[in-house]
OpenMM code with the backbone's topology and positions (N, CA, C; nanometers):
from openmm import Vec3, app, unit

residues = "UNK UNK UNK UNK UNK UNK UNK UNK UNK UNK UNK UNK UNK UNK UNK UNK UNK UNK UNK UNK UNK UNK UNK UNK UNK UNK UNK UNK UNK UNK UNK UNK UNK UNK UNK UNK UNK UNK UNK UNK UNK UNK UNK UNK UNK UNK UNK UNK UNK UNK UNK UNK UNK UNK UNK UNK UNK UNK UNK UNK UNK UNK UNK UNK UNK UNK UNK".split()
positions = [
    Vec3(0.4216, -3.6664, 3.3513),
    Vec3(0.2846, -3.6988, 3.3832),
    Vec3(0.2260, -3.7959, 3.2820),
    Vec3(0.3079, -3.8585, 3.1583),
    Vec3(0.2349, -3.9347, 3.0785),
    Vec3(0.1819, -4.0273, 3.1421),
    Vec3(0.2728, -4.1174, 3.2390),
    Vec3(0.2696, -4.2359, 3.2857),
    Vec3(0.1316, -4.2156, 3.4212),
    Vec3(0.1177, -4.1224, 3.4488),
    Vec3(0.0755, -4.0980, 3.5638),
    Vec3(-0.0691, -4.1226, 3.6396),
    Vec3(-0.1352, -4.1099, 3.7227),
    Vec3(-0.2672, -4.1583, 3.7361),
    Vec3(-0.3688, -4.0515, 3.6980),
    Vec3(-0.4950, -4.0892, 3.6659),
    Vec3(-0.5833, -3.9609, 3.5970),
    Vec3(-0.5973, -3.8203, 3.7298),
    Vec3(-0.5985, -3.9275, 3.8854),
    Vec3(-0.5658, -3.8238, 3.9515),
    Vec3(-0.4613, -3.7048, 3.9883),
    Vec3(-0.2859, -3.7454, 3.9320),
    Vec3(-0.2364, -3.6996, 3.8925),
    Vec3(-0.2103, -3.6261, 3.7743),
    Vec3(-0.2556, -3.6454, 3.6558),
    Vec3(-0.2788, -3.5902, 3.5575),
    Vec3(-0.3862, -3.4424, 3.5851),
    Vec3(-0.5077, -3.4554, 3.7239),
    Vec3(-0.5626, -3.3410, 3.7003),
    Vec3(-0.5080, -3.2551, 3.8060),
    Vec3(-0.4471, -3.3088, 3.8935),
    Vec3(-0.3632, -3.1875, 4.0027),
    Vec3(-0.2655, -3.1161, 3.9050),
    Vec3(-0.2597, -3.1728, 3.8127),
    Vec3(-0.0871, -3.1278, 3.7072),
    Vec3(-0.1964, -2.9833, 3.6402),
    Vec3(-0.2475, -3.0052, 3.6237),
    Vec3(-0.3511, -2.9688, 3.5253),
    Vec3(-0.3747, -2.8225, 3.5554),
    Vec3(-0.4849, -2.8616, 3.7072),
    Vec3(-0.5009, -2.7485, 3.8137),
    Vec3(-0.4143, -2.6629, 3.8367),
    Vec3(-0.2648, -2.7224, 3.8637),
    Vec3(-0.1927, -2.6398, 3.9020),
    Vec3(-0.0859, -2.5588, 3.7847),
    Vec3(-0.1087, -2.6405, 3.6611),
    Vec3(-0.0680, -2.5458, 3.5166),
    Vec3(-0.1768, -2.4145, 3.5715),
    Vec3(-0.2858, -2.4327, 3.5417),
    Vec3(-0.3915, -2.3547, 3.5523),
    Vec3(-0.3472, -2.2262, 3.6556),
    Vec3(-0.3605, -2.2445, 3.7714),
    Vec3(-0.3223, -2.1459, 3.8941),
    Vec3(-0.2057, -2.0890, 3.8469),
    Vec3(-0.0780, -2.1244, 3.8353),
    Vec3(0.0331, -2.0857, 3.7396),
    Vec3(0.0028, -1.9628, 3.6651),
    Vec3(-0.0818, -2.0236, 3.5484),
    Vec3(-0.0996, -1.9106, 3.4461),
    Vec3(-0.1904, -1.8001, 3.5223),
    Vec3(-0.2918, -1.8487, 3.5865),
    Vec3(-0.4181, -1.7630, 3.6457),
    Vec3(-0.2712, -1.6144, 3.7493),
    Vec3(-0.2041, -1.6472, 3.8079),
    Vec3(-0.0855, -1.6051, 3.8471),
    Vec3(-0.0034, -1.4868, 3.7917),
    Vec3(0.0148, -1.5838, 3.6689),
    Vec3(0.1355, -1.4726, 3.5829),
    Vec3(0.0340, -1.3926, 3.5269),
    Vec3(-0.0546, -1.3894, 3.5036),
    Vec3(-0.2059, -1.3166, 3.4383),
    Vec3(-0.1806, -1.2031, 3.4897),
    Vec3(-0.2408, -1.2464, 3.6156),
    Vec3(-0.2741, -1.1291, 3.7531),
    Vec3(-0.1556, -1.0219, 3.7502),
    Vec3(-0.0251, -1.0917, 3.7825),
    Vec3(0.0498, -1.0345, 3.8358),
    Vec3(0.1637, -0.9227, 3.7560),
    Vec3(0.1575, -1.0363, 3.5714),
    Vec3(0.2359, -0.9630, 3.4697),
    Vec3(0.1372, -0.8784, 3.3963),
    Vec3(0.1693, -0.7906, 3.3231),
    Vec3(0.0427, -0.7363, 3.1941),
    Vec3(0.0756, -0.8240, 3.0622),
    Vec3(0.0850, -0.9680, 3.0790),
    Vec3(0.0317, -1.0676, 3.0062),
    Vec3(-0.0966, -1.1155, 2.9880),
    Vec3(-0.1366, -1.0981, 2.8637),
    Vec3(-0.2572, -1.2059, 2.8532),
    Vec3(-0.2045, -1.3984, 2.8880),
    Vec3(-0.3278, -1.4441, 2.9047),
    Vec3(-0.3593, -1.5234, 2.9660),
    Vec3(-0.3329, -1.6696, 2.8132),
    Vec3(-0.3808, -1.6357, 2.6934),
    Vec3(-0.3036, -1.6731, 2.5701),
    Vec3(-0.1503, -1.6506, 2.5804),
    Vec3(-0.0712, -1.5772, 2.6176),
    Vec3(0.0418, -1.5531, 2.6244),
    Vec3(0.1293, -1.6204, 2.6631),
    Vec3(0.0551, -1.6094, 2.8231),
    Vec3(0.1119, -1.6596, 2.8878),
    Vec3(0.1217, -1.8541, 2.8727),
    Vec3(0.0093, -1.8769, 2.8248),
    Vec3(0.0223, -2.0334, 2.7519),
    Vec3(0.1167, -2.0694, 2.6728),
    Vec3(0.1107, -1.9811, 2.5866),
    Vec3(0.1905, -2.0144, 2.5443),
    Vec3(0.3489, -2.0188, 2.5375),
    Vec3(0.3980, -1.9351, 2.6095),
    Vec3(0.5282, -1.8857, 2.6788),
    Vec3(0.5531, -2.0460, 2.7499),
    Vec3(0.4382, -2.0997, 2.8512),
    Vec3(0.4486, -2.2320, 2.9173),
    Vec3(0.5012, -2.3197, 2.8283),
    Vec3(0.4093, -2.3358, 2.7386),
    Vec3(0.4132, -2.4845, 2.6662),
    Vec3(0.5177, -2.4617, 2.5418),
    Vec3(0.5980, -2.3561, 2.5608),
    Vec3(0.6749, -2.3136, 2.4642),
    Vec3(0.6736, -2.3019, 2.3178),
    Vec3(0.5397, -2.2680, 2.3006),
    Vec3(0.5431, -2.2438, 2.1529),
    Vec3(0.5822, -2.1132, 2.0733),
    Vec3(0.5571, -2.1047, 1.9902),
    Vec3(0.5972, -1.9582, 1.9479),
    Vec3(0.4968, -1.8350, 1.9699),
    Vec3(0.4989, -1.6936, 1.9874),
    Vec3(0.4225, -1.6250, 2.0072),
    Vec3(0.3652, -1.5688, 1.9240),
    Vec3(0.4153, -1.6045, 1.7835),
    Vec3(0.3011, -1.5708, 1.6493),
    Vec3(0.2848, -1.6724, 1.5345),
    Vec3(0.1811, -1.6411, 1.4807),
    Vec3(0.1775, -1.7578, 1.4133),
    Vec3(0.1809, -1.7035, 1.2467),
    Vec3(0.2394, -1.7666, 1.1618),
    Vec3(0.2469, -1.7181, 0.9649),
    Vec3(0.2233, -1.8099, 0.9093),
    Vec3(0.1694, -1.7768, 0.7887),
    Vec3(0.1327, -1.8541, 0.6701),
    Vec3(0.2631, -1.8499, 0.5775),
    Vec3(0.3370, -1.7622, 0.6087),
    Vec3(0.4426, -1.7359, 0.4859),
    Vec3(0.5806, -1.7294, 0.5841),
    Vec3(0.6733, -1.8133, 0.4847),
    Vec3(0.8094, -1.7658, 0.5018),
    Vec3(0.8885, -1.6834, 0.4585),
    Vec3(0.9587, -1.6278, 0.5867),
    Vec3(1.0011, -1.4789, 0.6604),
    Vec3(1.1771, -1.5158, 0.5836),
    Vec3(1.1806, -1.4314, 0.4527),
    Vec3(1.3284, -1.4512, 0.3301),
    Vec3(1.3957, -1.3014, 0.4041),
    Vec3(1.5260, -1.3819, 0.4451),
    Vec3(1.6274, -1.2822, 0.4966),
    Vec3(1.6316, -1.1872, 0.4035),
    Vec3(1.6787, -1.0738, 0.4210),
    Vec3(1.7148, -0.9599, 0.3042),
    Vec3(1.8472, -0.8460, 0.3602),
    Vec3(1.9308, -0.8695, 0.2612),
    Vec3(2.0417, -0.8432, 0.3088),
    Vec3(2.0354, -0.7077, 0.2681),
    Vec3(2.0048, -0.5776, 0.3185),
    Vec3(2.0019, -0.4866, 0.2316),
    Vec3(2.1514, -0.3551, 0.1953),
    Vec3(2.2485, -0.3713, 0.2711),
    Vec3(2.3990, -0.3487, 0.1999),
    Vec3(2.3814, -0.4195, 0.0307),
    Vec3(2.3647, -0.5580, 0.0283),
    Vec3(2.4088, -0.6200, -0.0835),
    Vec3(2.3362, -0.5480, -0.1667),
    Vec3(2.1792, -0.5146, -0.1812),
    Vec3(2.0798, -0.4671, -0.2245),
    Vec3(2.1358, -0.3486, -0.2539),
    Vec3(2.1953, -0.2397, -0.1946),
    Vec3(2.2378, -0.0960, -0.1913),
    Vec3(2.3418, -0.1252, -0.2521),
    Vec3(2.4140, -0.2282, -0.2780),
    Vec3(2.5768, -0.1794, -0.3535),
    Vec3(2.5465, -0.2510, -0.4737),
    Vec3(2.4274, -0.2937, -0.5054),
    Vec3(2.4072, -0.3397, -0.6541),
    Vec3(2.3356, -0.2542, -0.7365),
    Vec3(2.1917, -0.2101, -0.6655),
    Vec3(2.1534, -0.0275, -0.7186),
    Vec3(2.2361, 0.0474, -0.7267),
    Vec3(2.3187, 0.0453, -0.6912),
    Vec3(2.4527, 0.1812, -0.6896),
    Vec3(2.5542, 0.1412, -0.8100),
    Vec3(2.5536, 0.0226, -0.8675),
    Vec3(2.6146, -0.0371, -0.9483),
    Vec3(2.5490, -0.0132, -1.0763),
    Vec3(2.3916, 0.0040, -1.0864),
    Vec3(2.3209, -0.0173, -1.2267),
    Vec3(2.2827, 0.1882, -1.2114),
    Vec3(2.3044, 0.2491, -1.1276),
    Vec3(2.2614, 0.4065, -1.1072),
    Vec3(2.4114, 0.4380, -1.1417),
    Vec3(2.5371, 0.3974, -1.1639),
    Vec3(2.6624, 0.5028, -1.1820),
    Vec3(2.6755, 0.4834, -1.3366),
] * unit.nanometer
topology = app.Topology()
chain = topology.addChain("A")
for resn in residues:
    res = topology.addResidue(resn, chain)
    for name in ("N", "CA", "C"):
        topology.addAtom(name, app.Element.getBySymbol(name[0]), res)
């Protein structure tokens, strides 16, 4: 739809709209949700980065400084 005419651009629009108005109704999705599920973004949002934690490695190194 970049290229497209403004009248096309608002049928696209409308019918995103009805879409979601749709999955609303029909799923027990919110209507945020469901936007975003569309436009594929992520479903939460952080300020901070999420540091793997391996916790075996964690447990066999306490077990190392406890014997």
């Amino acid at each position: 739809m970049l290229g497209g005419t403004q009248k096309r651009k608002n049928k696209a629009r409308s019918l995103l709209t009805r879409i979601v108005n749709t999955l609303t109704a029909k799923l027990e999705i919110g209507g945020p949700m469901a936007s975003l599920y569309l436009l594929g973004n992520p479903d939460h949002y952080t300020n901070q980065n999420v540091v793997v934690f391996y916790w075996k490695s964690y447990v066999t190194e306490v077990v190392k400084v406890w014997k």
